[in-house]
Backbone as CSV, one residue per row, in Angstrom:
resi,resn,N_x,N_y,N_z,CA_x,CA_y,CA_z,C_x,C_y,C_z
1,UNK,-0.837,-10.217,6.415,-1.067,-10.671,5.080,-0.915,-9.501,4.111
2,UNK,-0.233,-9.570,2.941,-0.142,-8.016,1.815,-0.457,-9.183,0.991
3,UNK,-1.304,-8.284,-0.192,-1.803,-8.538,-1.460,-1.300,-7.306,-2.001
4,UNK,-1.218,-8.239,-3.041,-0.181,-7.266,-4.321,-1.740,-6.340,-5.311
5,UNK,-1.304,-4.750,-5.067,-2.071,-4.523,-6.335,-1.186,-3.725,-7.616
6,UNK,-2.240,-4.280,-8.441,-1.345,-3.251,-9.878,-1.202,-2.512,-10.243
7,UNK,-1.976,-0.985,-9.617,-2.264,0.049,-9.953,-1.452,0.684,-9.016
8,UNK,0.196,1.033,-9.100,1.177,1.480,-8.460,1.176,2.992,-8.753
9,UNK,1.146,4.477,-8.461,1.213,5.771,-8.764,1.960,5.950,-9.624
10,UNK,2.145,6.270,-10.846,3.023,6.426,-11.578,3.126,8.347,-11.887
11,UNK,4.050,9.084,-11.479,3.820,10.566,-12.039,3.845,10.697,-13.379
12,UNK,2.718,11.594,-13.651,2.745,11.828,-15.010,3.460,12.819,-15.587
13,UNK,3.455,13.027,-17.219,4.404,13.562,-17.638,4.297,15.032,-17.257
14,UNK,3.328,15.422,-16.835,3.446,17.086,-16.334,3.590,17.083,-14.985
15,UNK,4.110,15.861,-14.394,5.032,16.563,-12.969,6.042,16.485,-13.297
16,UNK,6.378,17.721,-12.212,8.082,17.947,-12.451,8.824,17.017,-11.595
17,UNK,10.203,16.535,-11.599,10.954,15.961,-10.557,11.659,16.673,-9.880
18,UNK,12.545,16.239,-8.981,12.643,16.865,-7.396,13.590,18.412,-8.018
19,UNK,14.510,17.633,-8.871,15.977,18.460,-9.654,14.892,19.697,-10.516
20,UNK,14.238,19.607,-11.050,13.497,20.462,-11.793,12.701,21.579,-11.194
21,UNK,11.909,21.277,-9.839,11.583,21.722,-9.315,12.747,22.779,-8.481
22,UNK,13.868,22.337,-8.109,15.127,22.651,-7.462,15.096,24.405,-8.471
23,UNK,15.337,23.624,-9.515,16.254,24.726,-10.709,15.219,25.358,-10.578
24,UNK,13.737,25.040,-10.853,12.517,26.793,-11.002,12.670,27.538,-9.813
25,UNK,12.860,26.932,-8.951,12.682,27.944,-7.160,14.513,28.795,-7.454
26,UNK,15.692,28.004,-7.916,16.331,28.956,-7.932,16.402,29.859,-9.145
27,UNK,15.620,29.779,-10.355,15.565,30.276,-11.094,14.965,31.820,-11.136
28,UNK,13.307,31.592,-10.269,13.015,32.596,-9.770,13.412,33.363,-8.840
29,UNK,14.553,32.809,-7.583,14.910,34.202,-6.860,16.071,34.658,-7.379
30,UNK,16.584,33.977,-8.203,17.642,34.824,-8.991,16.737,35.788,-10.705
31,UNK,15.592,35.614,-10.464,14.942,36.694,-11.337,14.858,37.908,-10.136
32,UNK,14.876,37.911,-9.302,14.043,38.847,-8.187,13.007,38.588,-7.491
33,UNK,12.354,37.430,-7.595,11.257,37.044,-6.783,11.237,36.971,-5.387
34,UNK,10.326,37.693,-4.256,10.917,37.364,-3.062,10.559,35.852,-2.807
35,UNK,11.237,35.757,-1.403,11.221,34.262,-1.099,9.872,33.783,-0.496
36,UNK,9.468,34.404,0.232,7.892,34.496,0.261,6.977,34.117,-0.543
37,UNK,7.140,34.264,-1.547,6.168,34.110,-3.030,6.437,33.304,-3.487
38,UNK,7.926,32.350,-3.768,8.333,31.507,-4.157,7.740,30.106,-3.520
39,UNK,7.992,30.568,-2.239,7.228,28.956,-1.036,5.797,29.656,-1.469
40,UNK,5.150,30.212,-1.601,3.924,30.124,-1.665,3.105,29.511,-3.702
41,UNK,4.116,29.599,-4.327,3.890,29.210,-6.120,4.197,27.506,-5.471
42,UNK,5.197,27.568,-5.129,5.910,26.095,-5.145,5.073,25.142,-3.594
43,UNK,4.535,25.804,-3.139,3.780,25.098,-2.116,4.966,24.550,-1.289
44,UNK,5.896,25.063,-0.582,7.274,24.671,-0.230,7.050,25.802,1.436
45,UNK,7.918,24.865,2.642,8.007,26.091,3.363,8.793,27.069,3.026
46,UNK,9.406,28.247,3.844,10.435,29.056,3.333,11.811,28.849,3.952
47,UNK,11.152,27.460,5.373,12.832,27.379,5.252,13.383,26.781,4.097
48,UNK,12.418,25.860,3.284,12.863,24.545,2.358,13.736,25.400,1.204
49,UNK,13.144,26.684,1.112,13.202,27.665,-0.308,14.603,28.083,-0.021
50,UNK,14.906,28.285,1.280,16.384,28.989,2.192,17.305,27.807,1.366
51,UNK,17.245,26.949,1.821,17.939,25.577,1.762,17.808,25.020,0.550
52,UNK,17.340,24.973,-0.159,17.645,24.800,-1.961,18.305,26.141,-2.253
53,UNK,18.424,27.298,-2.153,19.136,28.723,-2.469,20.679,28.198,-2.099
54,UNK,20.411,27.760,-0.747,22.186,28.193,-0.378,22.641,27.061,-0.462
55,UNK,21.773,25.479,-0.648,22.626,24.521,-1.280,23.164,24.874,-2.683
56,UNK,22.481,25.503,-3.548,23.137,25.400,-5.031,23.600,26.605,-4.802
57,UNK,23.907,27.721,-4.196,24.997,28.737,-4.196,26.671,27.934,-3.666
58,UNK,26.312,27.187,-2.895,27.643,26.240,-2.305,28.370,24.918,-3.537
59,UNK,27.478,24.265,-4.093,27.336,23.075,-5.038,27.331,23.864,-6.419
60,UNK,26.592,24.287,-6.505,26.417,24.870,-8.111,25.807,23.611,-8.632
61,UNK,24.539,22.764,-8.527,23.914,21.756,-8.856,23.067,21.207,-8.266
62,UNK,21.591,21.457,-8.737,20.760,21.071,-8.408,19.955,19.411,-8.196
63,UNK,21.105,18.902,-8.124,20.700,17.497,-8.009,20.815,17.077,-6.491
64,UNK,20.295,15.769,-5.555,20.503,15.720,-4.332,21.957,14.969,-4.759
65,UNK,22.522,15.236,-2.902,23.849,14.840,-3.242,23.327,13.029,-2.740
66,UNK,24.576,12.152,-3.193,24.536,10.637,-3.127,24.649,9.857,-1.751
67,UNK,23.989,9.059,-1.654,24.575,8.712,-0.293,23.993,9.571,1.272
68,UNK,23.134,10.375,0.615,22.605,11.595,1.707,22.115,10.183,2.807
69,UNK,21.832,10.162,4.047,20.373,9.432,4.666,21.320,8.493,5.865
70,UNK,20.415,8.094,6.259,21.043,6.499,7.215,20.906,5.355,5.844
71,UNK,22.018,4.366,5.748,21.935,3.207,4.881,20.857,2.505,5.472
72,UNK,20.453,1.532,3.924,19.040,0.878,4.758,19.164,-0.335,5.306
73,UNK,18.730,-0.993,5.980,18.886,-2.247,6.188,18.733,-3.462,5.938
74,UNK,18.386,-3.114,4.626,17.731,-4.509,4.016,18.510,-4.348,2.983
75,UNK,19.763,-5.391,2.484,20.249,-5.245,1.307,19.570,-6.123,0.276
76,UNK,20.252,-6.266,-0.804,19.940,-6.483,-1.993,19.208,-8.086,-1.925
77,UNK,20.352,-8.870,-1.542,19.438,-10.569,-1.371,18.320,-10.594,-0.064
78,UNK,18.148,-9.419,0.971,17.382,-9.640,1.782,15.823,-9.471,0.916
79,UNK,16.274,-8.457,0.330,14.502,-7.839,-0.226,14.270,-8.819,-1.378
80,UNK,15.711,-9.457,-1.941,15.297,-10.813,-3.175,13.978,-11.396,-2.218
81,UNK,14.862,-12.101,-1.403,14.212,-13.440,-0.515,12.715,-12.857,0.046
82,UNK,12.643,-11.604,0.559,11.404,-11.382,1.205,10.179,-11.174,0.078
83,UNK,10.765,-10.919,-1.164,10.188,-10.389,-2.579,9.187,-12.131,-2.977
84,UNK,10.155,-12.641,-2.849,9.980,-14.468,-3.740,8.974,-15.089,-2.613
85,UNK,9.595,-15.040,-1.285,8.798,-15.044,-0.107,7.072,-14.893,-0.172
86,UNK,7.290,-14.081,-0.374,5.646,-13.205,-0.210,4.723,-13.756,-1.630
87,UNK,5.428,-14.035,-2.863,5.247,-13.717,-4.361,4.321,-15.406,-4.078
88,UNK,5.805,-16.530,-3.702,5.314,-17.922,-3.577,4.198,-18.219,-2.922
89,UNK,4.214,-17.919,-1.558,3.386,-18.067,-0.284,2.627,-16.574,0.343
90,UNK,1.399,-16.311,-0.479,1.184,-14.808,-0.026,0.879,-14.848,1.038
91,UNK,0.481,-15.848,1.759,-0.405,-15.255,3.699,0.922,-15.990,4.703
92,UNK,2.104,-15.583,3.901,3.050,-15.540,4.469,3.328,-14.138,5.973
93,UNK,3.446,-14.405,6.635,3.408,-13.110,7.631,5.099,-12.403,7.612
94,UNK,4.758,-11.371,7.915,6.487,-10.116,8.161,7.187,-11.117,9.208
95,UNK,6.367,-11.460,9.834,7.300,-12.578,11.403,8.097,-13.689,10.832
96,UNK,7.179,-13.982,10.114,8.034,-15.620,9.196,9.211,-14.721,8.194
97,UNK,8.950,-13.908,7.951,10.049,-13.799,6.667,11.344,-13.564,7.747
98,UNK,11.045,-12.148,8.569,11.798,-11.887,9.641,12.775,-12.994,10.607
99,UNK,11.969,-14.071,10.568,12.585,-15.199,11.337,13.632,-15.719,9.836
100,UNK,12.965,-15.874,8.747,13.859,-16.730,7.619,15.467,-15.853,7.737
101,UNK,15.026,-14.275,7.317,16.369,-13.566,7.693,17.077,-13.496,8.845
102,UNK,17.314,-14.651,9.677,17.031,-14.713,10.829,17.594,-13.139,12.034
103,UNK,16.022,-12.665,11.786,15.633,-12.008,12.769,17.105,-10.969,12.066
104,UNK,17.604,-10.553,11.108,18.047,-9.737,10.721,17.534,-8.249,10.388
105,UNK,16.505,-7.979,10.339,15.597,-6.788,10.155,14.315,-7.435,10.974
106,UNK,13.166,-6.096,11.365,12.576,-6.775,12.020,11.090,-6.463,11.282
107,UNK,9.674,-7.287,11.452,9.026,-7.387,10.743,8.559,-6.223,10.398
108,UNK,8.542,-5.136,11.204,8.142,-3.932,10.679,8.941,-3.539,9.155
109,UNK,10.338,-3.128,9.187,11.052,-2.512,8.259,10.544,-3.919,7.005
110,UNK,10.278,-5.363,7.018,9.700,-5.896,5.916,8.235,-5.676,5.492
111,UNK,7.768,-4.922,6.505,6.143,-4.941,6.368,6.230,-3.179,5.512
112,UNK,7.534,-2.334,5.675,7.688,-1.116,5.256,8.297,-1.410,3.554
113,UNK,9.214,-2.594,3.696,9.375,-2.959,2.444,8.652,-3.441,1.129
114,UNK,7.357,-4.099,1.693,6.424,-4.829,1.313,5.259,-3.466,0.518
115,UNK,4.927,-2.442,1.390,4.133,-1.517,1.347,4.633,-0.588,0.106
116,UNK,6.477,-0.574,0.117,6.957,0.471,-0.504,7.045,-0.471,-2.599
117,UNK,6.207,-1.617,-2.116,6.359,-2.936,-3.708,5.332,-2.674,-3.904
118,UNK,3.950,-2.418,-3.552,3.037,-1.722,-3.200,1.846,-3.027,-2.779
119,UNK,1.898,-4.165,-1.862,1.239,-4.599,-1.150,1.014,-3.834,-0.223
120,UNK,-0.162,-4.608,0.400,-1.162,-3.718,1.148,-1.446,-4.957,2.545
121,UNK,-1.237,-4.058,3.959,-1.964,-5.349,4.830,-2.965,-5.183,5.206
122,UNK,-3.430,-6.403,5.240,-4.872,-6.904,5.451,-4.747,-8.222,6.395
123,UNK,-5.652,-7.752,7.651,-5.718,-8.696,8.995,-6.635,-9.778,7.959
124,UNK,-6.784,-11.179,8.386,-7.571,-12.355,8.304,-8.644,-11.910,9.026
125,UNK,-9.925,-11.854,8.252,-11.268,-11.963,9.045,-11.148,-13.414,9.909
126,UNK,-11.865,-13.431,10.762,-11.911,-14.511,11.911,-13.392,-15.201,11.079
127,UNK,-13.482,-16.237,10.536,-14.665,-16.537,10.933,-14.524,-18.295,11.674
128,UNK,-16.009,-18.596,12.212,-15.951,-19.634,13.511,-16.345,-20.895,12.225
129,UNK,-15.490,-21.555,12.864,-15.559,-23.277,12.197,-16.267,-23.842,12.187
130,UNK,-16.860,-24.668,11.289,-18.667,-25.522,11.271,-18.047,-27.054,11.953
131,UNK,-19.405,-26.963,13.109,-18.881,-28.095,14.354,-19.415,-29.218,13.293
132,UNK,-19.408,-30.661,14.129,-19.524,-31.805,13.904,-21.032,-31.206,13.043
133,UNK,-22.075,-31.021,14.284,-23.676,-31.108,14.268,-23.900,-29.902,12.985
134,UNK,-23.613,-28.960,12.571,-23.618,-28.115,11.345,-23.040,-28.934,10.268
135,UNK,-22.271,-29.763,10.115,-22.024,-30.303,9.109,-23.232,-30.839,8.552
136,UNK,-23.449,-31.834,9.897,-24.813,-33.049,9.751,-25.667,-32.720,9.598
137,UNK,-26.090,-31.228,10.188,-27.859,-30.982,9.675,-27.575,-30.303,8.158
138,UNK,-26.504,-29.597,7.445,-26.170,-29.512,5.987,-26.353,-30.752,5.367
139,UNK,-26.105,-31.755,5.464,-25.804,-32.736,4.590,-27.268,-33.504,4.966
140,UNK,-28.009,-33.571,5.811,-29.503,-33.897,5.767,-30.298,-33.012,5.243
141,UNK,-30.040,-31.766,5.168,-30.766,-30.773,3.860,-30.626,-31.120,3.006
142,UNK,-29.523,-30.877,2.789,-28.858,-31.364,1.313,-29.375,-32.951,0.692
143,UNK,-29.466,-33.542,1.191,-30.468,-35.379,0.939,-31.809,-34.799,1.074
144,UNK,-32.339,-34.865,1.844,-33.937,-34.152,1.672,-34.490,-33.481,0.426
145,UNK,-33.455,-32.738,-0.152,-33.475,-31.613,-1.339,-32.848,-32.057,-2.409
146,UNK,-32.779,-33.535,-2.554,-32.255,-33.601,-3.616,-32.393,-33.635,-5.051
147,UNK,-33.964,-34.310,-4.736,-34.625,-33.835,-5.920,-35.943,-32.798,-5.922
148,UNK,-35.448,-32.098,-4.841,-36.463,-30.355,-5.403,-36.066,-29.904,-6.429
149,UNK,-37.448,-29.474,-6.970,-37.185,-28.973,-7.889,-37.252,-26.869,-7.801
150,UNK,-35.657,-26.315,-8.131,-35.245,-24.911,-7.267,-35.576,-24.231,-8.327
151,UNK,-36.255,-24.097,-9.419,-36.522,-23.634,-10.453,-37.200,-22.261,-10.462
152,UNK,-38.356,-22.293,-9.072,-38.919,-21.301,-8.579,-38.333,-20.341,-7.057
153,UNK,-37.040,-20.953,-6.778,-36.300,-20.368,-5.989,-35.391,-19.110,-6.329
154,UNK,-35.267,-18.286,-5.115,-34.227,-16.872,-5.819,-33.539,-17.192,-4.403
155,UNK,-32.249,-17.676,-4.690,-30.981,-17.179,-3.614,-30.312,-16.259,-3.411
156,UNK,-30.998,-15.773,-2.309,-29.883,-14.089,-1.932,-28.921,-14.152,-1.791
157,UNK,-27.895,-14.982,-1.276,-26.933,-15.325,-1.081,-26.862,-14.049,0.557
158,UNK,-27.727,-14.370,1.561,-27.569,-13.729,2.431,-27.683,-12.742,2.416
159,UNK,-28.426,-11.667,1.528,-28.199,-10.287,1.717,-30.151,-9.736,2.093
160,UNK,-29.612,-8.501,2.451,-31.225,-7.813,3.188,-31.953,-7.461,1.931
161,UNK,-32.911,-7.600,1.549,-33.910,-6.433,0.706,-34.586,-5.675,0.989
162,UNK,-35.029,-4.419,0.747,-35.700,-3.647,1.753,-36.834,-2.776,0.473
163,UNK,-37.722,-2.989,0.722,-38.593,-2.088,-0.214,-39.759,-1.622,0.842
164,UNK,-39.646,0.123,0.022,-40.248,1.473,0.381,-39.541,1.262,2.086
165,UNK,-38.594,1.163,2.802,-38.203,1.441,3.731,-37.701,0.560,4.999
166,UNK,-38.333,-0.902,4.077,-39.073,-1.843,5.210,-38.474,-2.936,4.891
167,UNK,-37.949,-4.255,5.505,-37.038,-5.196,5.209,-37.792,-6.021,4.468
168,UNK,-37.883,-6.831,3.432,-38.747,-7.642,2.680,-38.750,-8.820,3.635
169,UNK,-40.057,-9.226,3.575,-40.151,-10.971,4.190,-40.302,-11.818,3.644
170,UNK,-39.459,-12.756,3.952,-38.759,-14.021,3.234,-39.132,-15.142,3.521
């Protein structure tokens, strides 16, 4: 099950992005900075610091190149459908969507898709079903009580009270 929340990370305006960050690390070892000091300002290892240096000595541009990665597997109408999917019917499961695409990606990479929209999963608590005889002794309370008067009643709604240490009695 994912539930959608609204409060998605947004960086703020005083972080830098990846390209910006790129240009200060080569900015400083082309001041003289050793490389050492650089991974240690930028919180970066020193191979990472190696490898932004001698990519933009080769490129001359600090941007990533296009197309870098493995392609993903979920194209454009897959993530529509799994998007509308989830949006219509939320306790829709990754298995059902997975089966709709039939079995074209598998529920994980939609449950990775789902996470990256920023739903969240959440197992179904189990709780046990009220038999025949729980119905019937509810609904003979419930007649018995119909005209009490609850005026002097406080419903906990199930919860403990505990004063100076000790569970209150009820």
């Amino acid at each position: 099950m994912f539930i959608f929340k609204m409060n998605q990370k947004r960086p703020s305006k005083f972080e830098l992005s990846e390209e910006e960050i790129r240009k200060k690390i080569v900015l400083d070892f082309k001041q003289g900075h050793e490389i050492v000091d650089i991974a240690r300002d930028h919180n970066y290892h020193i191979k990472s610091i190696k490898r932004i240096i001698r990519t933009f000595s080769k490129r001359k541009s600090f941007k990533r190149r296009k197309g870098a990665g493995r392609p993903q597997k979920l194209n454009q109408s897959h993530k529509m459908t799994s998007r509308n999917m989830i949006r219509s019917h939320p306790w829709t499961t990754c298995s059902e969507i997975s089966k709709r695409l039939r079995g074209y990606v598998t529920p994980g990479t939609i449950r990775n898709y789902l996470k990256f929209l920023g739903y969240s999963y959440k197992r179904p608590s189990k709780k046990l079903q009220l038999t025949q005889q729980d119905k019937e002794v509810r609904y003979t309370w419930a007649i018995n009580h119909k005209n009490f008067d609850f005026s002097n009643v406080v419903f906990a709604d199930e919860a403990s009270f505990w004063l100076h240490g000790q569970a209150a009695k009820m």
